[in-house]
DSSP file (Angstrom, degrees, kcal/mol; ACC not computed):
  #  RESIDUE AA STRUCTURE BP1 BP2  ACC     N-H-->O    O-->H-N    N-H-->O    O-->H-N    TCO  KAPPA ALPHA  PHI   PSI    X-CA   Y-CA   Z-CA
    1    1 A X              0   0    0      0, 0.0     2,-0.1     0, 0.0    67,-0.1   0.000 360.0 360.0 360.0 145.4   31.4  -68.6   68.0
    2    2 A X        -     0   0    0      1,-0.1    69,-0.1     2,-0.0     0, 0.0  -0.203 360.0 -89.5 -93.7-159.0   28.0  -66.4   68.1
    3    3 A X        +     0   0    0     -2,-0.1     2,-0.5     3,-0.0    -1,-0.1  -0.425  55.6 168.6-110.7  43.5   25.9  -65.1   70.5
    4    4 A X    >   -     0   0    0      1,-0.1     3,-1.2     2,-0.1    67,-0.0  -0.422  25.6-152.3 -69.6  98.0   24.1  -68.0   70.6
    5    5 A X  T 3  S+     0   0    0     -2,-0.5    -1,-0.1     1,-0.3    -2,-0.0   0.647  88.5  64.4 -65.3  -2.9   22.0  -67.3   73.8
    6    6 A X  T 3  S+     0   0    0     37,-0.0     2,-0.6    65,-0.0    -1,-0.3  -0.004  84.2 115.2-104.1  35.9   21.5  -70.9   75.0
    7    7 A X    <   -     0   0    0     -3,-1.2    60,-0.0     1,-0.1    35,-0.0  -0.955  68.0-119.5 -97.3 132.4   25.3  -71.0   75.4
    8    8 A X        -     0   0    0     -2,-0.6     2,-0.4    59,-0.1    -1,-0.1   0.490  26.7-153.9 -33.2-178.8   26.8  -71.4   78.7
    9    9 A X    >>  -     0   0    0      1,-0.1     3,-2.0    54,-0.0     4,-0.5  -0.902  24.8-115.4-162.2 154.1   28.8  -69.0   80.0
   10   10 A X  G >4 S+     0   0    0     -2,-0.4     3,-2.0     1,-0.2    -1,-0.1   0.841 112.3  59.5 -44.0 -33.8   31.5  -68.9   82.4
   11   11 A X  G 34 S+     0   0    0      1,-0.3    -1,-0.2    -3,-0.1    -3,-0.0   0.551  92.5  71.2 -90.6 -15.2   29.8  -66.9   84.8
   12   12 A X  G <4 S+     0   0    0     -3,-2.0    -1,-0.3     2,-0.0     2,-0.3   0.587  89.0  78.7 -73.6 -12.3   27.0  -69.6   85.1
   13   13 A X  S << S-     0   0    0     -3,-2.0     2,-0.1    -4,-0.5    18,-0.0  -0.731  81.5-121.7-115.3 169.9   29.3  -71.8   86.9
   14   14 A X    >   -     0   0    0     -2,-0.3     3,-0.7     1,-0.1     2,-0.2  -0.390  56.0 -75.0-101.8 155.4   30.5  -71.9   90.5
   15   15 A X  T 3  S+     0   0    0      1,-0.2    -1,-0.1    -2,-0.1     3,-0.1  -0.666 113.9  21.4 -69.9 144.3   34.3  -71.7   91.1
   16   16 A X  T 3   +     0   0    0     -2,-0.2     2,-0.4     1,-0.2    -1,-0.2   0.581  68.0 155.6 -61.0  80.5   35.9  -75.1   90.1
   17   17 A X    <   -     0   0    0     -3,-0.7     2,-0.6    14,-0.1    -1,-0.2  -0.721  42.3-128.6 -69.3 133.3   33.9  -76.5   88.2
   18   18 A X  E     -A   30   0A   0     12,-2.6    12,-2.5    -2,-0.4     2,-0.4  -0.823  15.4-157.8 -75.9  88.1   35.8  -79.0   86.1
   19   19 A X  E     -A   29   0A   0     -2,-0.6    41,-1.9    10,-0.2     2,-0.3  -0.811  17.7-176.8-107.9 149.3   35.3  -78.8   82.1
   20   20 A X  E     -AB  28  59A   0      8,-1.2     8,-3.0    -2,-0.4     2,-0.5  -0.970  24.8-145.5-162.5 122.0   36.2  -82.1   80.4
   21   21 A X  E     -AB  27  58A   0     37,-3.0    37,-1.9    -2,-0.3     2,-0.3  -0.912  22.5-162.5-121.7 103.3   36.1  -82.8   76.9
   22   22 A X  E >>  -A   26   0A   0      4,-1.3     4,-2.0    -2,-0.5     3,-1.7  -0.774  69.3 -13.9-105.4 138.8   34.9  -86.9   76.2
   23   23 A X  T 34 S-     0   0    0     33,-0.4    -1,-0.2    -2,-0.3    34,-0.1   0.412 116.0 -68.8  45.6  14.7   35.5  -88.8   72.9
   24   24 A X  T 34 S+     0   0    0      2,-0.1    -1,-0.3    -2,-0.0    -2,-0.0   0.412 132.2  42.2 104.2  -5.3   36.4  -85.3   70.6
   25   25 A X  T <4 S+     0   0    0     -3,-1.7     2,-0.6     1,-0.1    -2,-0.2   0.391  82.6  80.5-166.4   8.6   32.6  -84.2   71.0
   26   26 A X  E  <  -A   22   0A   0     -4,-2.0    -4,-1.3    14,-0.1     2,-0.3  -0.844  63.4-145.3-139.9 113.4   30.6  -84.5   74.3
   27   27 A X  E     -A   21   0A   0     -2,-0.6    12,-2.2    42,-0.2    13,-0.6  -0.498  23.4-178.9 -76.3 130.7   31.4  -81.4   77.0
   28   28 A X  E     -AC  20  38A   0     -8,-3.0    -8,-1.2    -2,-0.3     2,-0.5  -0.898  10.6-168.4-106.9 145.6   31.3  -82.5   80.3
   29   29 A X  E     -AC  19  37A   0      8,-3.3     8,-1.9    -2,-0.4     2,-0.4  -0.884  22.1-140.8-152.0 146.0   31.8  -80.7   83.6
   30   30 A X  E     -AC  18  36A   0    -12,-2.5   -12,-2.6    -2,-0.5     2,-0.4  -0.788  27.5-163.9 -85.0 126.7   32.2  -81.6   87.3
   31   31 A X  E >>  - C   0  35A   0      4,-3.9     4,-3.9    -2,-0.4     3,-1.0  -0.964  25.0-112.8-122.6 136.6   30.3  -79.0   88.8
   32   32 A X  T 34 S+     0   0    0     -2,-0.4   -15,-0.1     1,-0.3   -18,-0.1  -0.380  98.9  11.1 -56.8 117.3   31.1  -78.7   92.7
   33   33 A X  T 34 S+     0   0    0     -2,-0.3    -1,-0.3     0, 0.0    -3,-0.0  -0.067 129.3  55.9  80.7 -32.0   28.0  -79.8   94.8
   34   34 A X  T <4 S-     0   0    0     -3,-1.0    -2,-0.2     1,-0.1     2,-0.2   0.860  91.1-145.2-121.5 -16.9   26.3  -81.1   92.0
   35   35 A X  E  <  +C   31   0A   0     -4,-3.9    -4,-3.9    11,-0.1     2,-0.3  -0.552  58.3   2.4  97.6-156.5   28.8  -84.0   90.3
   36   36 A X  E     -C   30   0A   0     11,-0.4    11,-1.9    -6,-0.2     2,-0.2  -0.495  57.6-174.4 -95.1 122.5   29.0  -84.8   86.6
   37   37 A X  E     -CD  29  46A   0     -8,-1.9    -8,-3.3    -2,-0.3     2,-0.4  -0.960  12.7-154.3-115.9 133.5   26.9  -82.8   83.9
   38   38 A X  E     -C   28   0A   0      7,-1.4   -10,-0.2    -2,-0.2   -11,-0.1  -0.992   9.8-168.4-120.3 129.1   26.9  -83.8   79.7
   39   39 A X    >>  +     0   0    0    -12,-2.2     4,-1.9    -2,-0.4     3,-0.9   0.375  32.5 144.0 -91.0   3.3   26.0  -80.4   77.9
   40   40 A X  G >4 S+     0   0    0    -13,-0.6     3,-0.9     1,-0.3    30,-0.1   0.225  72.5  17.6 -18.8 136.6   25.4  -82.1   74.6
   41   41 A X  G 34 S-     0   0    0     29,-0.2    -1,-0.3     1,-0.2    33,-0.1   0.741 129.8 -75.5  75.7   6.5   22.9  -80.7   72.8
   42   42 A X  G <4 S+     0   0    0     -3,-0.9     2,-0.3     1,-0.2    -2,-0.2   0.997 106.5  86.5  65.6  52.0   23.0  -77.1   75.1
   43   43 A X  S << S-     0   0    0     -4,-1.9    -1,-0.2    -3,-0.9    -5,-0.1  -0.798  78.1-110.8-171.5 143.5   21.2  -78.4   78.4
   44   44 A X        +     0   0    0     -2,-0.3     2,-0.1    -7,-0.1    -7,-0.1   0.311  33.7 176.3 -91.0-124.1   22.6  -79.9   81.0
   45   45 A X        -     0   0    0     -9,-0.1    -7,-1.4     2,-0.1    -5,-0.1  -0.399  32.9 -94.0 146.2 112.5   22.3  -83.5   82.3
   46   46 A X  B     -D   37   0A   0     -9,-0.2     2,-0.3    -2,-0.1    -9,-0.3  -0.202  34.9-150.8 -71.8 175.0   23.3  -85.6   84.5
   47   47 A X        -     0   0    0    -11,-1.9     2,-0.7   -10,-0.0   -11,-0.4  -0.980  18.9-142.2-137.2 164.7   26.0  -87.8   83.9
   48   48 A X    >   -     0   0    0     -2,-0.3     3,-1.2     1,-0.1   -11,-0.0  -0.785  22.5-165.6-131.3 107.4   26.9  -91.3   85.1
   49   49 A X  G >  S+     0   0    0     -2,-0.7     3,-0.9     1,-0.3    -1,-0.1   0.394  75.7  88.1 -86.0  10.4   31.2  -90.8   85.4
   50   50 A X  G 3  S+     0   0    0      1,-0.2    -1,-0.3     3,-0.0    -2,-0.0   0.761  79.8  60.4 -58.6 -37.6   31.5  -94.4   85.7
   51   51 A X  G <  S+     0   0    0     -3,-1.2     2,-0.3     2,-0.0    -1,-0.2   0.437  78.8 101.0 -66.8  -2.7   31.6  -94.3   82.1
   52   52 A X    <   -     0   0    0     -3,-0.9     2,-0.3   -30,-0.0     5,-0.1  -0.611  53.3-168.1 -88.9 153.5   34.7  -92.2   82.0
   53   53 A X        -     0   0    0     -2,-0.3    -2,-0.0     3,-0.1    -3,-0.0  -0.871  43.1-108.3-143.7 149.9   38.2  -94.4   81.1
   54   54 A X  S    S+     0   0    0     -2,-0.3     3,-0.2     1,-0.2    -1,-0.1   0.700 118.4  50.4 -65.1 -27.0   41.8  -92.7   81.6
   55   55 A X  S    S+     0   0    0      1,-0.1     2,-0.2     3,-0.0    -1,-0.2   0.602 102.2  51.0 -66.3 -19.7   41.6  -92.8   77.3
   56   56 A X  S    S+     0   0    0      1,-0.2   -33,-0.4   -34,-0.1    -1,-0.1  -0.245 106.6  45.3-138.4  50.4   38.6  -91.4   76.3
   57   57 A X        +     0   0    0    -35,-0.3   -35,-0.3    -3,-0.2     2,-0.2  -0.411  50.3 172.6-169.4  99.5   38.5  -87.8   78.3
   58   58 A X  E     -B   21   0A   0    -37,-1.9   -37,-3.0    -2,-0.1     2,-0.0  -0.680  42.7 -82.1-125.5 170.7   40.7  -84.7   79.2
   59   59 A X  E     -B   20   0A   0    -39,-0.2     2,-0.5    -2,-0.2   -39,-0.3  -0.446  50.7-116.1 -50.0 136.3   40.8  -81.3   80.7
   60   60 A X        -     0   0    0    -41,-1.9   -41,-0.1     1,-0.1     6,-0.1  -0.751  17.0-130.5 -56.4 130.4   39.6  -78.6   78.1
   61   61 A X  S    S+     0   0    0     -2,-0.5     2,-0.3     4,-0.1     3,-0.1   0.761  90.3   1.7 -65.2  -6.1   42.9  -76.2   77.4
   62   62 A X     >  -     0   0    0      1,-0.2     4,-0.7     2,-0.1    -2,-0.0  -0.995  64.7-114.4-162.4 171.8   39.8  -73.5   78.1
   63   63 A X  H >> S+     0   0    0     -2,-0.3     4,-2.6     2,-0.2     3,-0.9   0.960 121.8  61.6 -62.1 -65.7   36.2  -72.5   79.0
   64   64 A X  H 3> S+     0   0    0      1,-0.3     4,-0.7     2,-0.2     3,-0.2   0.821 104.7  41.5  28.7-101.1   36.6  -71.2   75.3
   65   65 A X  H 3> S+     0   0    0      1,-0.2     4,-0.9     2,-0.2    -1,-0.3   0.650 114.1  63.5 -62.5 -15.4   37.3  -74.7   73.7
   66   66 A X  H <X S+     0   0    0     -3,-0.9     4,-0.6    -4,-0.7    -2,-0.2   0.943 102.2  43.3  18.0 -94.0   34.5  -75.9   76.2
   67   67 A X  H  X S+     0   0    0     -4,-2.6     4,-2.9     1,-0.2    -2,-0.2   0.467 107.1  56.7 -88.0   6.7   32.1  -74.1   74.9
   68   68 A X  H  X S+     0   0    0     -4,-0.7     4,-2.5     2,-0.2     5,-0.3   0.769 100.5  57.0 -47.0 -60.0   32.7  -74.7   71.3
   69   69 A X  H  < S+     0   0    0     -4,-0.9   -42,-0.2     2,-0.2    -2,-0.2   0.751 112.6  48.2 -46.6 -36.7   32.5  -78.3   71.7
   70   70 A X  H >X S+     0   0    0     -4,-0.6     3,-1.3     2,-0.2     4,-0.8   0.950 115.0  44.7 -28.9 -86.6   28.7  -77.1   73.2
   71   71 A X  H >< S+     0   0    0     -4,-2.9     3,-1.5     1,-0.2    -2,-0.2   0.857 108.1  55.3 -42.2 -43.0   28.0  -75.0   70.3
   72   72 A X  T 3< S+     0   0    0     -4,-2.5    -1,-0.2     1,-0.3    -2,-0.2   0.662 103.0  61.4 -65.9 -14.9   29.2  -77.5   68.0
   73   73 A X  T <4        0   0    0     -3,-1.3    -1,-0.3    -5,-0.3    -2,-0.2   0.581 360.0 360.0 -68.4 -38.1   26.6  -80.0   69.6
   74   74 A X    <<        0   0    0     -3,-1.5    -2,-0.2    -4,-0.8    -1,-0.2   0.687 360.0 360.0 -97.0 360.0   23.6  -78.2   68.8
């Protein structure tokens, strides 16, 4: 990963915020106060979590693999 300045960073989010990895390729996070965000594309968005299923979503194993999924996005 660079130093790609329109990348998140941890420090940008509030403590627990939720990052959530949808269909292999669109980062999500529950951010506390503010609900469901899709960073696709590096900016964030809301997002309508009615569209999340118990199949097609998980935890990210890090902020790390997070924000790879981000980078990989733009």
């Amino acid at each position: 990963m660079g130093d790609n300045p329109a990348l998140p960073k941890a420090s940008d989010f509030p403590t627990g915020t939720t990052f959530v990895i949808k269909e292999f390729d669109v980062p999500l996070a529950w951010i506390p106060g503010q609900g469901w965000v899709n960073w696709f594309g590096g900016a964030p968005r809301p997002y309508d979590s009615s569209l999340l299923k118990v199949d097609n979503n998980w935890p990210a194993d890090s902020f790390k693999e997070w924000v790879q999924i981000v980078e990989a996005s733009l």
